[in-house]
C-alpha positions as CSV (number, residue, x, y, z in Angstrom):
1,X,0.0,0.0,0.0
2,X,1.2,3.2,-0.8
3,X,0.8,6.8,0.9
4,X,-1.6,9.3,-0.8
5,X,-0.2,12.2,1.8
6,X,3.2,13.8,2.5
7,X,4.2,15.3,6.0
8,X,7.5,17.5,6.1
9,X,9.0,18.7,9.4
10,X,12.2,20.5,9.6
11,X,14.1,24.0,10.1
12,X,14.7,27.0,7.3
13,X,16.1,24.1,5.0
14,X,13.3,23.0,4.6
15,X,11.2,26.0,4.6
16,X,10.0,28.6,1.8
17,X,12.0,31.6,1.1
18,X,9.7,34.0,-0.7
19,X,12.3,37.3,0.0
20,X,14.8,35.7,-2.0
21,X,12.4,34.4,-4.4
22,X,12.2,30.5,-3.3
23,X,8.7,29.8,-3.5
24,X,9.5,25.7,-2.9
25,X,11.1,23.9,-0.8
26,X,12.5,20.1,-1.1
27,X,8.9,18.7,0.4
28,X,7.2,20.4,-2.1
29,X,9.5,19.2,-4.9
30,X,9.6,15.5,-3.5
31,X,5.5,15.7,-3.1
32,X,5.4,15.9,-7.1
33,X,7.3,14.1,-7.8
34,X,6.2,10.8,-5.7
35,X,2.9,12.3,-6.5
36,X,1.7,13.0,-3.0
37,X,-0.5,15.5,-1.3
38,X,0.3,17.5,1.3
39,X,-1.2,16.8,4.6
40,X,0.9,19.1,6.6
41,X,4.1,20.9,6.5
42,X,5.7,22.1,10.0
43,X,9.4,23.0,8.5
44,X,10.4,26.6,9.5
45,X,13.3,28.6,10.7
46,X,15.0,28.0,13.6
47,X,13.7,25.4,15.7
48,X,15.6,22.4,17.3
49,X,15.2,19.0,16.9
50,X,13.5,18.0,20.2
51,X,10.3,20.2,18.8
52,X,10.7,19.1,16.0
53,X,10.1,15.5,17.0
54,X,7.2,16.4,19.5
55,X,5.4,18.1,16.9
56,X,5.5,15.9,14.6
57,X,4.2,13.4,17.2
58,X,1.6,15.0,18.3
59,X,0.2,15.7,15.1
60,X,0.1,12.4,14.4
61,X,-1.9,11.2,17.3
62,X,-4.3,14.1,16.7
63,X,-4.7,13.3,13.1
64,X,-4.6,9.6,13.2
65,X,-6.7,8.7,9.7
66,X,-4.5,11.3,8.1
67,X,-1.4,10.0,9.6
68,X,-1.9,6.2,8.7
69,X,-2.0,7.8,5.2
70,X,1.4,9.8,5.0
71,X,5.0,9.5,3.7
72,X,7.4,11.6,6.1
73,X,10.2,13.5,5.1
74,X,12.5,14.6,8.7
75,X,14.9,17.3,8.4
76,X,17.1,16.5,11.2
77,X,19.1,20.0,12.1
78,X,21.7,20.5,14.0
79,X,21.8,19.9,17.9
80,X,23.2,23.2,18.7
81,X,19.3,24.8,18.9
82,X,18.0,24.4,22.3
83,X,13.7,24.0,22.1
84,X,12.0,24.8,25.2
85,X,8.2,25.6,25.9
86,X,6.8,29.0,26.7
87,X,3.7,30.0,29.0
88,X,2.7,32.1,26.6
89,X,1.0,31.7,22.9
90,X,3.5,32.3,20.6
91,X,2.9,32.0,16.7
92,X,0.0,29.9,17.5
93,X,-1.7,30.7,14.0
94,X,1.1,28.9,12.5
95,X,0.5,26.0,14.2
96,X,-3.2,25.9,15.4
97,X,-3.2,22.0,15.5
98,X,-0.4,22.8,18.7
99,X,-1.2,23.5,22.5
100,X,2.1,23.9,23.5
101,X,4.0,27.2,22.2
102,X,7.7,27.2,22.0
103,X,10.8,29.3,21.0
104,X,14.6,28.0,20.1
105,X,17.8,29.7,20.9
106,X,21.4,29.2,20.3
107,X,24.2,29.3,22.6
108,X,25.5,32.1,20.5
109,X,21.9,34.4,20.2
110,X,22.8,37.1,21.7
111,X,25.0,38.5,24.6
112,X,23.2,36.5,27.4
113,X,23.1,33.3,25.8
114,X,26.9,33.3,25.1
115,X,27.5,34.0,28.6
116,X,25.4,31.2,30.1
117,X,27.4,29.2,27.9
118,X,30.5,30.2,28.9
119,X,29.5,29.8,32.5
120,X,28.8,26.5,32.0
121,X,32.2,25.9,30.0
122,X,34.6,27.5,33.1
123,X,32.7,26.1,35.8
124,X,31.0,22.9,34.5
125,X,33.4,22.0,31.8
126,X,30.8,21.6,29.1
127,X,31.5,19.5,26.4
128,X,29.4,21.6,23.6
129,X,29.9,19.6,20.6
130,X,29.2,16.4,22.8
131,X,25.6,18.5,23.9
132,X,25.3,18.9,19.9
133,X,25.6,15.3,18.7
134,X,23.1,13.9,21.8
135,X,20.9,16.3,21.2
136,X,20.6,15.1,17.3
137,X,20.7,11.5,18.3
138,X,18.0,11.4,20.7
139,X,15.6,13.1,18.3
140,X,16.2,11.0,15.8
141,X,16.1,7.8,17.5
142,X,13.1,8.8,19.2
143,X,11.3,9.2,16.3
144,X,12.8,6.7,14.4
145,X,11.3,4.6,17.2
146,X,8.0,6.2,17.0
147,X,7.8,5.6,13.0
148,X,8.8,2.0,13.6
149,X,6.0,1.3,16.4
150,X,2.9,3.3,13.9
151,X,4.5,1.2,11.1
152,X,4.5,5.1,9.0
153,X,7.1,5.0,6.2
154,X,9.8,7.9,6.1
155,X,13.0,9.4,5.2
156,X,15.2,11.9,6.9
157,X,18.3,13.5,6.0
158,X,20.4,16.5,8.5
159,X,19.8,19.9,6.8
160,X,22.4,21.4,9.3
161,X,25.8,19.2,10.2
162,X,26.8,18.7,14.0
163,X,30.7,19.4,14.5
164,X,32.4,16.9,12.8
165,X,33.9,13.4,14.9
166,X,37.2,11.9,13.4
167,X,35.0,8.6,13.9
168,X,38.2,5.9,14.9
169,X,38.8,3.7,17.0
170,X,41.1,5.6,19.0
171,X,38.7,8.6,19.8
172,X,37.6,7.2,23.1
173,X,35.7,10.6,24.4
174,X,33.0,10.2,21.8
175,X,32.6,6.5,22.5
176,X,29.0,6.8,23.1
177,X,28.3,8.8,20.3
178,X,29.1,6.6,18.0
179,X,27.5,3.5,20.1
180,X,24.0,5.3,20.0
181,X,25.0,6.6,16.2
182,X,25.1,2.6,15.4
183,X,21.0,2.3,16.7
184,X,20.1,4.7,13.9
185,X,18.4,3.3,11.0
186,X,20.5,4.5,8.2
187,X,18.3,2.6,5.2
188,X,16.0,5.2,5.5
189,X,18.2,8.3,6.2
190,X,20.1,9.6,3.7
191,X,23.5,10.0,3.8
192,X,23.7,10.4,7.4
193,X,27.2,11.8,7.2
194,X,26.2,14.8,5.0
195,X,23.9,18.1,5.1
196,X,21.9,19.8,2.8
197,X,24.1,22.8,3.9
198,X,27.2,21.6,3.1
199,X,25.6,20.0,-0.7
200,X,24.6,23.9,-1.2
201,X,28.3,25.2,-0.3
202,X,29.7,22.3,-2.2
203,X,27.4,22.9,-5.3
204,X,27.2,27.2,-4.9
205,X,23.4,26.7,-5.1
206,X,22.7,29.5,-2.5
207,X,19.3,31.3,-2.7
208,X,21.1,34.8,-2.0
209,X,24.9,35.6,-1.9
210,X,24.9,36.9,1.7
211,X,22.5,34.2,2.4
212,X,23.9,30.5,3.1
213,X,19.8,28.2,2.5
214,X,19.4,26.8,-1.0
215,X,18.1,28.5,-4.0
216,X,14.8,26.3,-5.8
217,X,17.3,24.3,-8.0
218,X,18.7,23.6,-5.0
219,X,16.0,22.3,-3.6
220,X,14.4,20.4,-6.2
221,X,18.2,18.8,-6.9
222,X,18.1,17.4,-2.9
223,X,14.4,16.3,-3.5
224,X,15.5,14.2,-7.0
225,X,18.2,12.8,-4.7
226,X,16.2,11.9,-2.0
227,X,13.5,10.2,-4.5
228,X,16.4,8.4,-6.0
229,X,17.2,6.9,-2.1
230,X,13.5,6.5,-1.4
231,X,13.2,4.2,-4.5
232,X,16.1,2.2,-4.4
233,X,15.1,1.1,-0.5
234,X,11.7,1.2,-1.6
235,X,10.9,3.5,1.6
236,X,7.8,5.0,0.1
237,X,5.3,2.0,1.3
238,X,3.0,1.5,4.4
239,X,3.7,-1.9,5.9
240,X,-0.4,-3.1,7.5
């Protein structure tokens, strides 16, 4: 059975861009061409990957009928946003289908954020990359999880890179990285080493010149990659 439906969660990678004159994005581009509908699209700017995985969950158990006929398509961004919940109702015409409201920062947002930080590094010792690559894995095996469990066919891919591991034998500190990094399904995430960030550096297909997200073509040369994975693992079927 396949899906008729398309859900796409993600950050600015995976967003519109209408200033710069990006009126798609790669969800949009991989909709037509697996010849999908859209059911719901919660990809925008500067979220984390902890709301990102909530919100897609939650939409899902609050739209179960329209769930059970999706494809998903996970942006996983980098583990350097921090997600937290707010008392008050922010943006909540964006997401209406939402009853929790919640803002993202970075450690380096602005003056108070980069001192927190650095607090924590003198007196704490925090290992910030570490914080990155958890952060990322925990999302994504959580919902990985989650997919597996409802039996909902997906993809994901990293829009944003965390910092980079040397990935041997001898790099003891990140042990556990790459232990839970082993747990992630990589036949349906594609190219788990790579971001959509760094294939727009690599291939000069920015959207603006002082501006690093992909251009259209950019976008709809990721989607005809992704559809190219999707087949050849034949992800795009619901499994009853």
């Amino acid at each position: 059975m396949r899906p008729t439906h398309i859900f796409t969660n993600g950050c600015s990678f995976l967003s519109l861009r209408p200033k710069e004159g990006v009126d798609t994005h790669v969800g949009i581009e991989l909709a037509k061409l697996l010849r999908l509908k859209e059911a719901r699209h919660f990809g925008a700017g500067g979220r984390g990957n902890k709301r990102l995985s909530i919100s897609t969950k939650v939409w899902c158990e609050r739209y179960p009928e329209l769930a059970d006929k999706c494809f998903y398509v996970i942006g996983i961004t980098s583990g350097m946003r921090v997600d937290f919940p707010m008392t008050q109702s922010y943006k909540m015409h964006k997401f209406p289908e939402l009853h929790s409201y919640w803002k993202s920062y970075k450690p380096w947002e602005n003056k108070a954020t980069e001192a927190f930080y650095k607090h924590l590094d003198k007196t704490a010792f925090l290992d910030i990359e570490q914080m990155a690559h958890f952060e990322s894995l925990e999302a994504t095996l959580n919902l990985q999880n989650y997919f597996k469990q409802k039996n909902y066919p997906y993809v994901m891919y990293k829009t944003l890179p965390d910092p980079k591991l040397i990935r041997d034998k001898r790099d003891q500190k990140n042990k556990d990285i790459y232990t839970l990094n082993g747990l992630i399904d990589k036949k349906r995430y594609f190219r788990p080493d790579y971001s959509h960030l760094e294939y727009t550096e690599e291939k000069k297909q920015h959207c603006a010149p002082d501006d690093h997200h992909p251009s259209a073509d950019g976008h709809r040369d990721w989607a005809e990659q992704l559809k190219e994975f999707i087949n050849a693992n034949n992800l795009c079927t619901i499994e009853k």
